[in-house]
C-alpha positions in Angstrom: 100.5 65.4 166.7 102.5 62.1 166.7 99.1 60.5 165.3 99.9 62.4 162.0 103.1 62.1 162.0 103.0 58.3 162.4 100.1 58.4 160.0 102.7 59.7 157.1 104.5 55.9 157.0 103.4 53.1 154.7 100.2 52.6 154.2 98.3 50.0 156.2 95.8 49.6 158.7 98.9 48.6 161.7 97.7 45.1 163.9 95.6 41.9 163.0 93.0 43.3 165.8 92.4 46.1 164.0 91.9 44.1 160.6 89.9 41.5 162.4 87.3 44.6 163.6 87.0 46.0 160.3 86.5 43.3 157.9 82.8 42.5 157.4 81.1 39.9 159.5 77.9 39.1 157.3 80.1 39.2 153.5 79.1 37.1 151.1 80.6 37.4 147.6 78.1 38.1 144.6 80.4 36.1 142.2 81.4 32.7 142.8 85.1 32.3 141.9 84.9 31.4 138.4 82.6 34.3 137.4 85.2 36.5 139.0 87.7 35.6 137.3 86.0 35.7 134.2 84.9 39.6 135.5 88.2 40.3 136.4 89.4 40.1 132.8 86.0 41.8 131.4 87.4 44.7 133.8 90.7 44.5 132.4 89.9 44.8 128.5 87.7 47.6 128.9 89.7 49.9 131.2 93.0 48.9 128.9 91.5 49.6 125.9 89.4 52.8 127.1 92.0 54.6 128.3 94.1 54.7 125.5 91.1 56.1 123.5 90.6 58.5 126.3 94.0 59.8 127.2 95.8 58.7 123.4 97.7 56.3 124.8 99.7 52.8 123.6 100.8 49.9 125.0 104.2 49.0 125.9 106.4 46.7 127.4 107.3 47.2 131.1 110.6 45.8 132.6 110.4 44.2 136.2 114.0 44.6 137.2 116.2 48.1 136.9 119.6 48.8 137.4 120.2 50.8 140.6 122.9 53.0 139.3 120.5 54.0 136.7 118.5 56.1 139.8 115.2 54.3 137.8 113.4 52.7 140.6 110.8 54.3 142.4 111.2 54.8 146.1 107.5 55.7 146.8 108.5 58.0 149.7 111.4 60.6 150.1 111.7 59.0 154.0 113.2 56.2 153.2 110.4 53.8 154.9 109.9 51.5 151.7 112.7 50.1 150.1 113.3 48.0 147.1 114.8 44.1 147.0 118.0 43.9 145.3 120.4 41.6 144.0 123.4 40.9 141.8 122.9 39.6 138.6 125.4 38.0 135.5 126.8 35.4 135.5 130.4 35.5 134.4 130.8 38.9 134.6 133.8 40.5 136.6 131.3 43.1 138.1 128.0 41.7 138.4 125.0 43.9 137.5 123.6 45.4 140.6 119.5 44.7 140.1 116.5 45.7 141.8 112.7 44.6 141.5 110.5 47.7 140.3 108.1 48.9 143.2 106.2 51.6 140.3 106.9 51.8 136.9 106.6 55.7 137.9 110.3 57.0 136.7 111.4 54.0 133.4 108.0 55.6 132.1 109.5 59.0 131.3 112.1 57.5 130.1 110.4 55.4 127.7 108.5 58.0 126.4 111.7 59.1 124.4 112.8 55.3 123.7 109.1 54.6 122.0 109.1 58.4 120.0 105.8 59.7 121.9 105.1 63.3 120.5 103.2 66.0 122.5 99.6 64.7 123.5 100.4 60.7 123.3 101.6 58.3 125.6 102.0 54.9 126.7 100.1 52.2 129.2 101.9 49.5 130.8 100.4 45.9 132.6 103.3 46.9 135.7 104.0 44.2 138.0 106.1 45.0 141.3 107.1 43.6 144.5 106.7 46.2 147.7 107.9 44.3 151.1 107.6 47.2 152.9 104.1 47.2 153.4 101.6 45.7 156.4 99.6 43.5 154.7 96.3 44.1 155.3 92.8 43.5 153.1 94.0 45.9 150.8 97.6 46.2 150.7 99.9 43.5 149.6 103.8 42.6 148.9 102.5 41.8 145.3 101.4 44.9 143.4 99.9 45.5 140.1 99.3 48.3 138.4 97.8 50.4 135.1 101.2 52.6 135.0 100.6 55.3 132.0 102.9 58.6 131.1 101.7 60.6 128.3 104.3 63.7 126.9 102.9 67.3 128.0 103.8 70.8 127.1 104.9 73.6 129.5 102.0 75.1 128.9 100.2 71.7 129.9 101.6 72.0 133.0 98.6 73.8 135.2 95.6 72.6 137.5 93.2 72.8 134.8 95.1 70.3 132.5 95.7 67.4 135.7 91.7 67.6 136.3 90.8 67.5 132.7 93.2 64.2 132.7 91.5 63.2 136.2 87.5 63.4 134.9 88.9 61.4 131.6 90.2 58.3 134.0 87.2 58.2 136.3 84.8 58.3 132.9 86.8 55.1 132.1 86.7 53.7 135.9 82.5 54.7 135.6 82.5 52.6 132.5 83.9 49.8 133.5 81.5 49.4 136.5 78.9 49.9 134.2 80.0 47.6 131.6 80.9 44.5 133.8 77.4 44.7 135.5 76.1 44.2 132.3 77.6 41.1 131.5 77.3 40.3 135.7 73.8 41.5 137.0 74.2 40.3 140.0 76.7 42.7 140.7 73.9 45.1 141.1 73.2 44.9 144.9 71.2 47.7 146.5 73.8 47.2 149.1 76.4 48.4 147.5 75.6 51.7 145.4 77.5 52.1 142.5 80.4 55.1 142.3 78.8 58.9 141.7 78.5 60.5 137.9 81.6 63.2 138.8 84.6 63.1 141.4 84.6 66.0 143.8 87.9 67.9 143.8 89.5 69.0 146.7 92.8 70.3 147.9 94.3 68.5 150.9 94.7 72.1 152.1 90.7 72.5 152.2 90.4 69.1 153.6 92.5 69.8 156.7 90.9 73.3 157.3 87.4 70.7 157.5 89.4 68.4 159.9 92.5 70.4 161.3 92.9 67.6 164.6 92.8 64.4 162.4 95.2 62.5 160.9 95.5 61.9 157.0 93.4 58.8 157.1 90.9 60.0 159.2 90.2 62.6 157.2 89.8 60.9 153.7 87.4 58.7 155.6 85.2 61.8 157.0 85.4 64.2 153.2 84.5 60.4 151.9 81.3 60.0 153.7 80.4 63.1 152.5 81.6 62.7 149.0 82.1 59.3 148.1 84.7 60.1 144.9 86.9 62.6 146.2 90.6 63.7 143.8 92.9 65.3 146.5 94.7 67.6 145.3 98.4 68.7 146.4 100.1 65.5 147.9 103.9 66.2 149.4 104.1 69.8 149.9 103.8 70.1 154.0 100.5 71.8 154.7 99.5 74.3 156.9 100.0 71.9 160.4 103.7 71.2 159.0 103.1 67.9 158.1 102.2 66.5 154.3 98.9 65.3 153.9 101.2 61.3 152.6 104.6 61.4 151.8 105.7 61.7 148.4 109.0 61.2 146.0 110.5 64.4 145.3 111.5 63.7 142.2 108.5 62.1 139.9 105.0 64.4 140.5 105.5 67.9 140.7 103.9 69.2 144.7 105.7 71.9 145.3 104.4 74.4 142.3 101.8 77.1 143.5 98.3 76.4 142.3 95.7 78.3 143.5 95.1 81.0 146.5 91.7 80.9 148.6 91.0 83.3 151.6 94.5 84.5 151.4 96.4 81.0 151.9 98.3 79.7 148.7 98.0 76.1 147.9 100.8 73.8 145.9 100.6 70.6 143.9 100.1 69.6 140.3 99.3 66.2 141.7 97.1 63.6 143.7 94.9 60.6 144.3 91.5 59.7 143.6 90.0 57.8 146.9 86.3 56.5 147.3 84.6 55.3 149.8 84.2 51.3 149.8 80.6 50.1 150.8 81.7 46.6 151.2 84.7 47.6 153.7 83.1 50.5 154.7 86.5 52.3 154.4 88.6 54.7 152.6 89.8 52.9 149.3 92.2 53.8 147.0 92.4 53.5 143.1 95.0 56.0 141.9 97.7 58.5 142.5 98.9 60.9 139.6 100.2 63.9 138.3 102.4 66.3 136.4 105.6 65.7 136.5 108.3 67.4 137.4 110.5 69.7 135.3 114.7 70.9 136.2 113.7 73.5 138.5 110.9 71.9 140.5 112.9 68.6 140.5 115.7 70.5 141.7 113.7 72.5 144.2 112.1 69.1 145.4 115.6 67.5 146.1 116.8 70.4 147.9 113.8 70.4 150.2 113.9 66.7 150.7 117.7 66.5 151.3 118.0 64.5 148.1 120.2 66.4 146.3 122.6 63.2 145.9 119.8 61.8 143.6 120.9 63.9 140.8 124.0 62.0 140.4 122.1 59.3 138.9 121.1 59.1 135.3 117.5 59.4 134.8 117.8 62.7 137.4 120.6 64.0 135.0 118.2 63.5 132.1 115.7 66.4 133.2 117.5 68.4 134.4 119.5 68.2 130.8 116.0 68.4 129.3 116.6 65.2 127.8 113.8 63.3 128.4 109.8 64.7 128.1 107.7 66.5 130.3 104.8 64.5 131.0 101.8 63.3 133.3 101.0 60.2 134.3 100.2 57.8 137.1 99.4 54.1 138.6 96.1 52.8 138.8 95.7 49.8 141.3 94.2 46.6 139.3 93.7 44.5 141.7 92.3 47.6 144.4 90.1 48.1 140.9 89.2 45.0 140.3 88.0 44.5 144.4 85.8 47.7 144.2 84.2 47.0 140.8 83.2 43.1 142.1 82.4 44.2 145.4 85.4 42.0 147.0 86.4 42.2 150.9 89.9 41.6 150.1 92.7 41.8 147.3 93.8 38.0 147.9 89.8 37.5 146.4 91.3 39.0 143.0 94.9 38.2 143.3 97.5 35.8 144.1 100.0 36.1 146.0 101.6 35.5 150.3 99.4 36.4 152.7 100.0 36.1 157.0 98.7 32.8 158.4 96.8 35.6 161.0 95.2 37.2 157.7 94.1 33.9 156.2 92.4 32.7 159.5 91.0 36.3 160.1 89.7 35.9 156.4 88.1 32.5 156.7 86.5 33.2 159.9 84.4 36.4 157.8 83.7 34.1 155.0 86.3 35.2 152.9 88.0 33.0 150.5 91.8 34.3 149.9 93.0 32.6 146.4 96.0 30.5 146.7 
């Protein structure tokens, strides 16, 4: 049981050995750099462009710095385990503006779906950049993070199981597109190798995939449901399952995992949220694209806080806006560009399709497998 437990923290694979182990020994990348960079923007247009045809949406604007007493940063986790950098900022003034860098986009969304006069059933998409120190930095998590962040205005009535898949099979047609579309314009990013992402996701609640593997931990299951079904939506992230422990940790107060969904064989499942995971053929791991949801309204935010010991938060203002019914109901989510990007091109590592700091250990590691990390 501590496995699990420990398995709840930031995300990462833990030690260098470990990373060493996993990462390919024969890789060879089927672009050269140029051509990737070329593909990585072919990638970018498309899924930009497609998903505001697909889920209405516009683009906006996206700040990279918040005001802490504003309560609009996201903390990732309701532990405590990932924290944001901050500083003071103004010169000149008596009390200098307390900062912090964004780590998701996840709550100012919301926020600005008032500020840019979004109706029911439109939404906004932002290019979010953040900074996340908290993180081990492996092949496929980094300090730098960058993100499709989108939040699109919902009705109550909007706010079931049926409406967050219907969102879910509109994002992976887009994700299907795009793989389709930049191996068009890159054939030789059709390698029999590497078999392109299935036609359909398979949904599944975290609830059904811990009755499959009840003595794993969370990352060893999504590696097991994904060699059986390489696309998998999880459904219900945050609410503690049936072993006690939540299949990740989740903030109580953006997506909605504490609302009762469904019931199968007598056992009643929560969660109007989750991530779609596939299975990586280059790594030959678990790989993550998204995570999304419905968000939450005054009394699930309030039942969230409560549970989470959070209930400070609603002294803040954003918290103060739902509860007030000031600010929309919505859905939305992040998708990973760069984790995009290194699926799509059939990259080992993120430092192949972004730049940013990497652990001299990492860059040797990465050399040694033929890996080229951009500087």
């Amino acid at each position: 049981m501590r496995d699990k437990k420990a398995d709840l923290a930031g995300p990462g694979i833990g030690t260098y050995e470990e990373v060493e182990r996993v990462l390919p020994d024969d890789y060879e990348s089927l672009l050269d750099r140029k051509d990737t960079q070329k593909a990585i923007f072919a990638v970018k247009d498309y899924i930009e462009e497609n998903l505001c045809k697909e889920l209405n949406l516009m683009r906006v604007t996206v700040p990279l710095i918040v005001d802490v007493e504003s309560g609009m940063n996201d903390m990732l986790d309701r532990d405590g385990s990932r924290t944001p950098i901050e500083f003071d900022c103004g010169l000149g003034l008596d009390k200098p503006i307390r900062a912090s860098i964004v780590q998701a986009a996840t709550k100012w969304k919301r926020y600005a779906l008032k500020e840019f006069g979004m109706d029911v059933g439109e939404g906004i998409i932002t290019d979010m950049r953040a900074v996340r120190k908290d993180y081990f930095l492996d092949h496929d998590h980094s300090s730098y993070v960058d993100q499709w962040d989108w939040e699109k205005v919902i009705t109550e009535e909007d706010r079931n199981l049926e409406y967050l898949k219907d969102t879910v099979k509109k994002i992976w047609k887009v994700l299907k597109g795009a793989e389709t579309h930049v191996q068009k314009l890159f054939p030789e990013l059709k390698d029999s190798g590497y078999p392109n992402l299935p036609d359909e996701l398979k949904f599944l609640h975290a609830e059904e995939i811990l009755d499959m593997y009840p003595d794993l931990p969370r990352k060893a299951r999504e590696t097991e449901i994904l060699k059986k079904y390489p696309a998998v939506f999880i459904i219900g992230i945050g609410w503690p399952l049936k072993d006690g422990y939540p299949h990740e940790m989740r903030a109580a107060d953006y997506d909605d995992w504490i609302t009762e969904t469904i019931t199968k064989n007598g056992q009643t499942m929560h969660g109007l949220n989750g991530d779609i995971l596939v299975w990586n053929p280059v790594t030959k791991r678990r790989h993550e694209l998204t995570s999304m949801g419905i968000r939450v309204n005054p009394e699930t935010l309030q039942r969230q806080l409560e549970m989470s010991n959070l209930l400070d938060y609603l002294k803040y203002p954003y918290h103060q806006a739902i509860i007030n019914n000031e600010i929309p109901l919505s859905v939305g989510g992040g998708i990973g560009q760069s984790r995009t990007y290194m699926l799509l091109l059939r990259k080992a590592h993120l430092g192949e399709v972004s730049v940013t700091v990497w652990p001299k250990k990492l860059k040797e590691i990465s050399a040694k497998k033929n890996i080229h990390v951009l500087e």
